[in-house]
C-alpha positions as YAML, in Angstrom:
chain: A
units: angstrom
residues:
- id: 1
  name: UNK
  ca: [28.87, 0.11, 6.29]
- id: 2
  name: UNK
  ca: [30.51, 2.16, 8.82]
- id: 3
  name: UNK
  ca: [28.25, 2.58, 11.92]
- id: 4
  name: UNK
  ca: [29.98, 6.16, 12.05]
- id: 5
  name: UNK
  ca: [29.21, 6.86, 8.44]
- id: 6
  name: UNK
  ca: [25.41, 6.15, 8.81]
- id: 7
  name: UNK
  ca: [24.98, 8.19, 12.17]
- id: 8
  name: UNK
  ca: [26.50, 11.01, 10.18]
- id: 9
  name: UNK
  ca: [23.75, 10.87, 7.65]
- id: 10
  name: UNK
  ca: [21.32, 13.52, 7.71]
- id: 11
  name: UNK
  ca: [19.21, 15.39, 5.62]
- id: 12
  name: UNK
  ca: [17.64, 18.64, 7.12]
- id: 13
  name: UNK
  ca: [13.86, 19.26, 6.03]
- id: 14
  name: UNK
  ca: [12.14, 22.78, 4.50]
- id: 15
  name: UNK
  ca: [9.80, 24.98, 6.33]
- id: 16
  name: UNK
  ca: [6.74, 24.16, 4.27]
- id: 17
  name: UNK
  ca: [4.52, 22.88, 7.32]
- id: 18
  name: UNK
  ca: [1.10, 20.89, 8.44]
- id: 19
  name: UNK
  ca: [-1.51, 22.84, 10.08]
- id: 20
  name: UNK
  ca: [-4.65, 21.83, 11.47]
- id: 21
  name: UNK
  ca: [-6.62, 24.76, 9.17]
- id: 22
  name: UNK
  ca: [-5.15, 23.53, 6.32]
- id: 23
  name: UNK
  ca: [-5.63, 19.57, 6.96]
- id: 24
  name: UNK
  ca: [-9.20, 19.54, 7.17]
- id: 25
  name: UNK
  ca: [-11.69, 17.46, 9.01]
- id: 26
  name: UNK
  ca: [-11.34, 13.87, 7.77]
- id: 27
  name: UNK
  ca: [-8.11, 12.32, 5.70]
- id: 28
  name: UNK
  ca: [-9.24, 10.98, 2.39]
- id: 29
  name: UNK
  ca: [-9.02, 14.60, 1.30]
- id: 30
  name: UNK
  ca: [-5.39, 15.38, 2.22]
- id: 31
  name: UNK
  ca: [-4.53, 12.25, 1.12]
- id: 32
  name: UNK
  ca: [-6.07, 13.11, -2.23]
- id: 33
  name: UNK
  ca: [-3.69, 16.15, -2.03]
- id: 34
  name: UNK
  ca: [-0.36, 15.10, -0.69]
- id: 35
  name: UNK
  ca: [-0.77, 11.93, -3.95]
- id: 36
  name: UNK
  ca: [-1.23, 15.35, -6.17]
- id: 37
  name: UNK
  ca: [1.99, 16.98, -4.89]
- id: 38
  name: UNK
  ca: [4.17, 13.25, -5.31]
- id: 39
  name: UNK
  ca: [2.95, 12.77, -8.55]
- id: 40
  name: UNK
  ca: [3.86, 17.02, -9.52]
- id: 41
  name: UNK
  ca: [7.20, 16.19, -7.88]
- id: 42
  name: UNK
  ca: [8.04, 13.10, -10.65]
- id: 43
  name: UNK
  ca: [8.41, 10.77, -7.10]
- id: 44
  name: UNK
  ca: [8.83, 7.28, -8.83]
- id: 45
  name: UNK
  ca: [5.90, 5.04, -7.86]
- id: 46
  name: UNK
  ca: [4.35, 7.01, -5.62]
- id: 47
  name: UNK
  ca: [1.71, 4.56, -4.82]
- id: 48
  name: UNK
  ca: [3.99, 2.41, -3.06]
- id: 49
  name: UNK
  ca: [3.25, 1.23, 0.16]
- id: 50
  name: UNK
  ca: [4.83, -0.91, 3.07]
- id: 51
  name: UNK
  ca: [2.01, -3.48, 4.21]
- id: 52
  name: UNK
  ca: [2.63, -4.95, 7.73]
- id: 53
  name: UNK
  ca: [0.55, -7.45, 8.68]
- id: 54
  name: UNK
  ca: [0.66, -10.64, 12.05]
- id: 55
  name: UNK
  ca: [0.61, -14.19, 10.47]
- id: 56
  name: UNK
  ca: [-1.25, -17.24, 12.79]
- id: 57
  name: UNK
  ca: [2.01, -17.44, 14.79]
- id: 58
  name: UNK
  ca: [1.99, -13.45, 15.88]
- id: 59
  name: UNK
  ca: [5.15, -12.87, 13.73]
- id: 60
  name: UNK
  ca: [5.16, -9.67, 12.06]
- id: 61
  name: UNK
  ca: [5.51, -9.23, 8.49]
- id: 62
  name: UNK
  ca: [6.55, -6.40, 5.73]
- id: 63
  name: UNK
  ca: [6.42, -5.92, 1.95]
- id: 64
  name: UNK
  ca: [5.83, -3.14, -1.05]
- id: 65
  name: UNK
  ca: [2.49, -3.18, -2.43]
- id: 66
  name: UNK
  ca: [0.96, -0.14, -4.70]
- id: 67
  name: UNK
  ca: [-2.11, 1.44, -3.79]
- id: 68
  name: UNK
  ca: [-4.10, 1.07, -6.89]
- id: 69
  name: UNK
  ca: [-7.15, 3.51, -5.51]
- id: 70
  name: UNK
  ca: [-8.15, 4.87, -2.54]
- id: 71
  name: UNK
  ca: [-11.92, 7.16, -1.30]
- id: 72
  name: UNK
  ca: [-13.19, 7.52, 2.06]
- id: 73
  name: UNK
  ca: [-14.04, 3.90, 2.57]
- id: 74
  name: UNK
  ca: [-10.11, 3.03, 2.19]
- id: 75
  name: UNK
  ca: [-7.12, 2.12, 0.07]
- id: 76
  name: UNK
  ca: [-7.08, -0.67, -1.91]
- id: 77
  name: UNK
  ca: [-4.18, -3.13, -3.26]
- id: 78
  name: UNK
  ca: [-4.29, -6.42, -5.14]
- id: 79
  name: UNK
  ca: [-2.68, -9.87, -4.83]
- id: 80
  name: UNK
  ca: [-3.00, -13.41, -4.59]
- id: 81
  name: UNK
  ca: [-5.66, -14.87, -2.25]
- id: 82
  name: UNK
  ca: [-3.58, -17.20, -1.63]
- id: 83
  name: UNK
  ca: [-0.22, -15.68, -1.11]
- id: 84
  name: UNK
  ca: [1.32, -14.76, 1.99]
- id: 85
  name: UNK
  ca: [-0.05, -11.65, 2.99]
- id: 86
  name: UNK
  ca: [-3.31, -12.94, 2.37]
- id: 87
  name: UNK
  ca: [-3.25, -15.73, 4.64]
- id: 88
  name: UNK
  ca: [-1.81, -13.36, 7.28]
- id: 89
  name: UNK
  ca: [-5.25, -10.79, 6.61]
- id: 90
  name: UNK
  ca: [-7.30, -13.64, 6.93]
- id: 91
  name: UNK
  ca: [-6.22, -14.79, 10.20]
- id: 92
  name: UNK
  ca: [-5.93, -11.28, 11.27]
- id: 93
  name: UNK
  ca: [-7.29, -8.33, 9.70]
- id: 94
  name: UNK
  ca: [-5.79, -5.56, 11.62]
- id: 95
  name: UNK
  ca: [-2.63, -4.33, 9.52]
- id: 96
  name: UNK
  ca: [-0.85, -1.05, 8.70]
- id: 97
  name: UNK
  ca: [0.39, 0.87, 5.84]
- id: 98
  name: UNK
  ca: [2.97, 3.83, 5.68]
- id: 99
  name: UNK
  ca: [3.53, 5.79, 2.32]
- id: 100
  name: UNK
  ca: [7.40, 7.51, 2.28]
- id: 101
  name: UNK
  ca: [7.76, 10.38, 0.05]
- id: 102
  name: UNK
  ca: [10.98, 11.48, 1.00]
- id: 103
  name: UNK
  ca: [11.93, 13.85, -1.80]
- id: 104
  name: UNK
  ca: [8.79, 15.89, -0.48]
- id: 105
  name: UNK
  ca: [9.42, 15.23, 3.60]
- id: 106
  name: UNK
  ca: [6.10, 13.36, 3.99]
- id: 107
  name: UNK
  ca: [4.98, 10.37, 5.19]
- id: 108
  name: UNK
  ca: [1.24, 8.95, 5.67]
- id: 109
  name: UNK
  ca: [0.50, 5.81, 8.53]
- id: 110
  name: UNK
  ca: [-2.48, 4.29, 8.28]
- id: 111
  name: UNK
  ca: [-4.20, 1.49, 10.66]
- id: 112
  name: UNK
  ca: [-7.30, -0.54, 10.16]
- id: 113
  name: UNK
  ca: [-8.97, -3.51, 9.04]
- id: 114
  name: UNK
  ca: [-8.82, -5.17, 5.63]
- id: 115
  name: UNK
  ca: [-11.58, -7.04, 3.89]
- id: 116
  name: UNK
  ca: [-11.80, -7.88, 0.17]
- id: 117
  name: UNK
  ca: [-12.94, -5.94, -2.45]
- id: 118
  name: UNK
  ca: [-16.27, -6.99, -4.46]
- id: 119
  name: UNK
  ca: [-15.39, -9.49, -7.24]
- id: 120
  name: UNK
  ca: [-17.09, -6.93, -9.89]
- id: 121
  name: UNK
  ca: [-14.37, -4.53, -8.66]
- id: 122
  name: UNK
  ca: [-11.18, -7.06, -9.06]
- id: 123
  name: UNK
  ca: [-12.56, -8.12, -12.45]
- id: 124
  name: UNK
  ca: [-12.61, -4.45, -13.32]
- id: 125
  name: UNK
  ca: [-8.99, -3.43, -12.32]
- id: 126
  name: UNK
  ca: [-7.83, -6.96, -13.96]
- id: 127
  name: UNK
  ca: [-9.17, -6.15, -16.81]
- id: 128
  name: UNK
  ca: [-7.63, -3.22, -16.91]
- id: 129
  name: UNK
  ca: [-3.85, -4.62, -16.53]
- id: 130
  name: UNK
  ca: [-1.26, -5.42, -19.49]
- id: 131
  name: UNK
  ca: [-1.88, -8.90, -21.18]
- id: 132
  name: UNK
  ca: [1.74, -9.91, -19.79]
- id: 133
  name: UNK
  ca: [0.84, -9.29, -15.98]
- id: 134
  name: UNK
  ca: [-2.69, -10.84, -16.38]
- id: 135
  name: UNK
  ca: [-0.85, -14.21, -17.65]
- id: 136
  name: UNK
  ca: [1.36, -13.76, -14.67]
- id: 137
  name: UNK
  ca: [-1.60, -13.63, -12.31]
- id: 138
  name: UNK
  ca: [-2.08, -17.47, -13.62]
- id: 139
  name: UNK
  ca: [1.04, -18.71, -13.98]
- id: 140
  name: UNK
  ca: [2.33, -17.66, -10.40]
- id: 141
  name: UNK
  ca: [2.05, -19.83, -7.25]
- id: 142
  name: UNK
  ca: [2.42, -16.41, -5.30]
- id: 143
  name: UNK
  ca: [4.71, -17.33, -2.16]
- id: 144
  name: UNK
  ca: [4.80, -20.96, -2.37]
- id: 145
  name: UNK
  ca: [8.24, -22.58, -3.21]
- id: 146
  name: UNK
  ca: [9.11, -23.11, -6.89]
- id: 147
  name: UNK
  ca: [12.23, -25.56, -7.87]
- id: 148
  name: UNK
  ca: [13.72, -22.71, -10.25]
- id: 149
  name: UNK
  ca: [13.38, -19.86, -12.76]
- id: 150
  name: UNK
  ca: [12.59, -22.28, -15.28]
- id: 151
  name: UNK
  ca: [9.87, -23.89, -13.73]
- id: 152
  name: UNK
  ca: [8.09, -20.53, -14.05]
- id: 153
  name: UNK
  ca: [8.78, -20.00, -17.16]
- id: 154
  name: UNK
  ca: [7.26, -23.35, -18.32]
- id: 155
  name: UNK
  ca: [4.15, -22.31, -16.63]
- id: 156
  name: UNK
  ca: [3.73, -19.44, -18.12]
- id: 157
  name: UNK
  ca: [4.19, -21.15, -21.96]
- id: 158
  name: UNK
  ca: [1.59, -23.60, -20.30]
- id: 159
  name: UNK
  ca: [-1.02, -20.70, -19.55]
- id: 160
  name: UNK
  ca: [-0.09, -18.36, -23.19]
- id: 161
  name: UNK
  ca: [-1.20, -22.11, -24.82]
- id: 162
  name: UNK
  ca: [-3.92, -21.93, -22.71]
- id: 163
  name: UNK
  ca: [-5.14, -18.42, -23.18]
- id: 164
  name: UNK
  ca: [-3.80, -18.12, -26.97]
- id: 165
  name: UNK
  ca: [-6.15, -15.77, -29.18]
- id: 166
  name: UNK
  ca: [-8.33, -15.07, -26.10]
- id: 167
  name: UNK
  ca: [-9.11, -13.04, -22.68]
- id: 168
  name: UNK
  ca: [-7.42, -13.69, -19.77]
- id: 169
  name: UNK
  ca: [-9.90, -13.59, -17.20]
- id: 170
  name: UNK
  ca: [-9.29, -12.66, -13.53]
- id: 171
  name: UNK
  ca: [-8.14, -15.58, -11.43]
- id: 172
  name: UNK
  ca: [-11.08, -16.97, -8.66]
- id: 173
  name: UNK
  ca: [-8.06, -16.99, -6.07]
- id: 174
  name: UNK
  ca: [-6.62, -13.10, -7.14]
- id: 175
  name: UNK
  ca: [-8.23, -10.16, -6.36]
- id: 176
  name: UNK
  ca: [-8.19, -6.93, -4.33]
- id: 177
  name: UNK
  ca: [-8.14, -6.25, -0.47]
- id: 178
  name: UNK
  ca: [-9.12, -2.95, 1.00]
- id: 179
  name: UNK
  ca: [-7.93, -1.39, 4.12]
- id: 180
  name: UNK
  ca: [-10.49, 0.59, 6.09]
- id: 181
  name: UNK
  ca: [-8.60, 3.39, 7.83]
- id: 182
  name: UNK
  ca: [-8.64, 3.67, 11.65]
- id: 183
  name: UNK
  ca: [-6.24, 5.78, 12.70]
- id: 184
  name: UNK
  ca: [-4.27, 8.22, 9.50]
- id: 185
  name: UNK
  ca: [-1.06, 9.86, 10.64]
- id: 186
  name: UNK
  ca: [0.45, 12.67, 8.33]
- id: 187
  name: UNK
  ca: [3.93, 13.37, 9.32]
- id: 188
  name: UNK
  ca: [5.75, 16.44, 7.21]
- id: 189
  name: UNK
  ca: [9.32, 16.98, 7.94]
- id: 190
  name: UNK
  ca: [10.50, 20.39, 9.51]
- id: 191
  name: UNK
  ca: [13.83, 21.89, 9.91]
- id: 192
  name: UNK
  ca: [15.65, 21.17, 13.19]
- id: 193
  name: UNK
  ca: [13.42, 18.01, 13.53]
- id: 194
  name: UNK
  ca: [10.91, 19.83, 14.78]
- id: 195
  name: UNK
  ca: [8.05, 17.81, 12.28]
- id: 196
  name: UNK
  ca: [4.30, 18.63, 12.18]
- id: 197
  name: UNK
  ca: [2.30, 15.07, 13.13]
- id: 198
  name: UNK
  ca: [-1.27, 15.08, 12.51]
- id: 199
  name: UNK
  ca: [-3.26, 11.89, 13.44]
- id: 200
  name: UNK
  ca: [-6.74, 11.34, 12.57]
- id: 201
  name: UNK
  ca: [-8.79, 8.54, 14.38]
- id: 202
  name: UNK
  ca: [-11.93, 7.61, 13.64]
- id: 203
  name: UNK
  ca: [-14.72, 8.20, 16.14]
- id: 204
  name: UNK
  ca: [-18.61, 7.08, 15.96]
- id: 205
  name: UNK
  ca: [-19.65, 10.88, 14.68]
- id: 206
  name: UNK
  ca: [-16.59, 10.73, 12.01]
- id: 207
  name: UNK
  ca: [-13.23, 11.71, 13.06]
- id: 208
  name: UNK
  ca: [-11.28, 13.20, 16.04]
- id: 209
  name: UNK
  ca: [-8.08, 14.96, 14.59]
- id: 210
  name: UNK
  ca: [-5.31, 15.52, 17.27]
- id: 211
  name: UNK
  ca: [-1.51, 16.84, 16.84]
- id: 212
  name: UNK
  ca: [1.76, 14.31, 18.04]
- id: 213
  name: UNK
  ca: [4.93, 15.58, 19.36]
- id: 214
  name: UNK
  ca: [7.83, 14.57, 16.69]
...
């Protein structure tokens, strides 16, 4: 594309704004809200998040995951032990998340530590999931390389023969991770760029809430 045509793209934001009175005291809460308003808006998938987390050779690294619940102790997303975002988590825990719901001009950072979830609590959201993605969990060697499309497909006839007539149970090496917020940013987007910032950061006594110039 054009380098012109992108610098001319711009989309102007409303006056519905962010202020401290209204944000409360810790972020769970307007979290809570602002996932009310995306889902009253029809945003598609508005428990996506991008995950960024430092493998063992301090590369960065970026993906989509969905949120699949969140409380004051964090927000929690599930995937292979063994794939690559877990091996980065292990090695370091520190990562970041950032929520975009553009339609509504907001957008949520959060920092902190991730540990995994209780094995009771994987089981339970596993359980929970369509037959089709529980037999996925299985057949997939999540981000090691596979020779074709084919060769997953044959493992996934080999696990269906496997699991024919019965429950799938969770996978030992799947389950949940949970980040622990730090530091929760809530940007909402204001006409003439002039965007309210509010970050939260977590202090010994609960949190310290503090506005950022856009």
């Amino acid at each position: 594309m054009d380098p012109e045509t992108l610098a001319r793209l711009r989309r102007d934001y409303g006056e519905a704004g962010l202020a401290e009175a209204d944000a409360g005291d810790e972020p769970s809460r307007l979290l809570g809200r602002w996932f009310d308003d995306a889902l009253a808006a029809g945003i598609t998938e508005p428990n996506a998040m991008t995950l960024a987390t430092v493998g063992a050779d301090g590369r960065p690294s970026v993906r989509i995951v969905l949120c699949k619940g969140f409380d004051e102790r964090g927000l929690v997303f599930y995937t292979g032990y063994g794939s690559a975002k877990s091996r980065d988590l292990a090695v370091e825990p520190w990562c970041a998340l950032a929520l975009l719901w553009h339609d509504v001009g907001r957008q949520v950072r959060v920092e902190g530590p991730a540990t995994r979830v209780a094995p009771a609590e994987s089981d339970a959201y596993f359980a929970s999931r369509p037959r089709e993605s529980r037999l996925g969990a299985w057949a997939s060697p999540q981000s090691e390389v596979v020779p074709d499309r084919a060769d997953l497909e044959r493992r996934l006839a080999l696990i269906q023969q496997r699991f024919d007539d019965t429950d799938v149970p969770r996978p030992e090496g799947w389950g949940g991770w949970r980040v622990e917020p730090q530091v929760v940013e809530f940007w909402q987007g204001r006409h003439g760029r002039l965007h309210d910032r509010l970050r939260y950061r977590r202090a010994v006594d609960g949190w310290e809430r503090e506005r950022l110039g856009p």
